[in-house]
N, C-alpha and C positions, 0 to 999 in steps of 0.2 A: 149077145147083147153088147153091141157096140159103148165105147165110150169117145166121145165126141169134147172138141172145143168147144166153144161159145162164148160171145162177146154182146157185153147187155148193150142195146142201145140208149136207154135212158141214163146209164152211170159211168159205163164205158167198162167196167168191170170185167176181165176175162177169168173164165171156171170149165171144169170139166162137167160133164154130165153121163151117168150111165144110162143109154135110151133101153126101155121096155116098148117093144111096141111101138103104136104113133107118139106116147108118153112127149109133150113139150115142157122142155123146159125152165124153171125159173130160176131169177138169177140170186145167189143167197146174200148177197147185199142190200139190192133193196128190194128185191120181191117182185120185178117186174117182169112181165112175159113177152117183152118186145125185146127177141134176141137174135143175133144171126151164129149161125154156125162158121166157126173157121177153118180154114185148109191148114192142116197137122204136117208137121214135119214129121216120116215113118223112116224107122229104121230096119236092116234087116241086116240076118248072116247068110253069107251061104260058104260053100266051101270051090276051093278056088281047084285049080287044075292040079297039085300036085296033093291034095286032100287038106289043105290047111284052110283052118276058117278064117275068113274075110269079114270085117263090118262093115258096115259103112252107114251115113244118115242122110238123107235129105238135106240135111245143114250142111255135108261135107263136101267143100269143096276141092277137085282134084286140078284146077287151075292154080297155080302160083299169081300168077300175074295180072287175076283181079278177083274180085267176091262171089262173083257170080257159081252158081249152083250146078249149072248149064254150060258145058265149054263151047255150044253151039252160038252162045250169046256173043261170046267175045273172040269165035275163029279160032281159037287152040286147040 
């Protein structure tokens, strides 16, 4: 059972949701069901060549020289 974003259209409100199932959403602000799901920032470890673990996030950027997520964005 996944847990998901979500961003209510009617309030603008963002929340988590655990989905069961086709289970939709409502938002606990104001209680409406018109909502979209958002694309999650994921993190993971894994362990790197000499056995040491690595993190890293979706957020983390490995560029110095702009924000970007993606070094393919900006050619480094």
């Amino acid at each position: 059972m996944p847990i998901y974003e979500y961003q209510c259209v009617k309030c603008d409100n963002e929340f988590e949701f655990l989905v069961f199932g086709s289970e939709k959403p409502e938002c606990p602000s104001c209680s409406s069901k018109k909502t979209r799901r958002l694309m999650s920032a994921c993190g993971f470890v894994s362990k790197g060549s000499g056995g040491e673990t690595v993190s890293s996030s979706a957020s983390d950027s490995s560029c110095s020289g702009c924000a970007s997520t993606n070094c393919s964005s900006c050619g480094h």
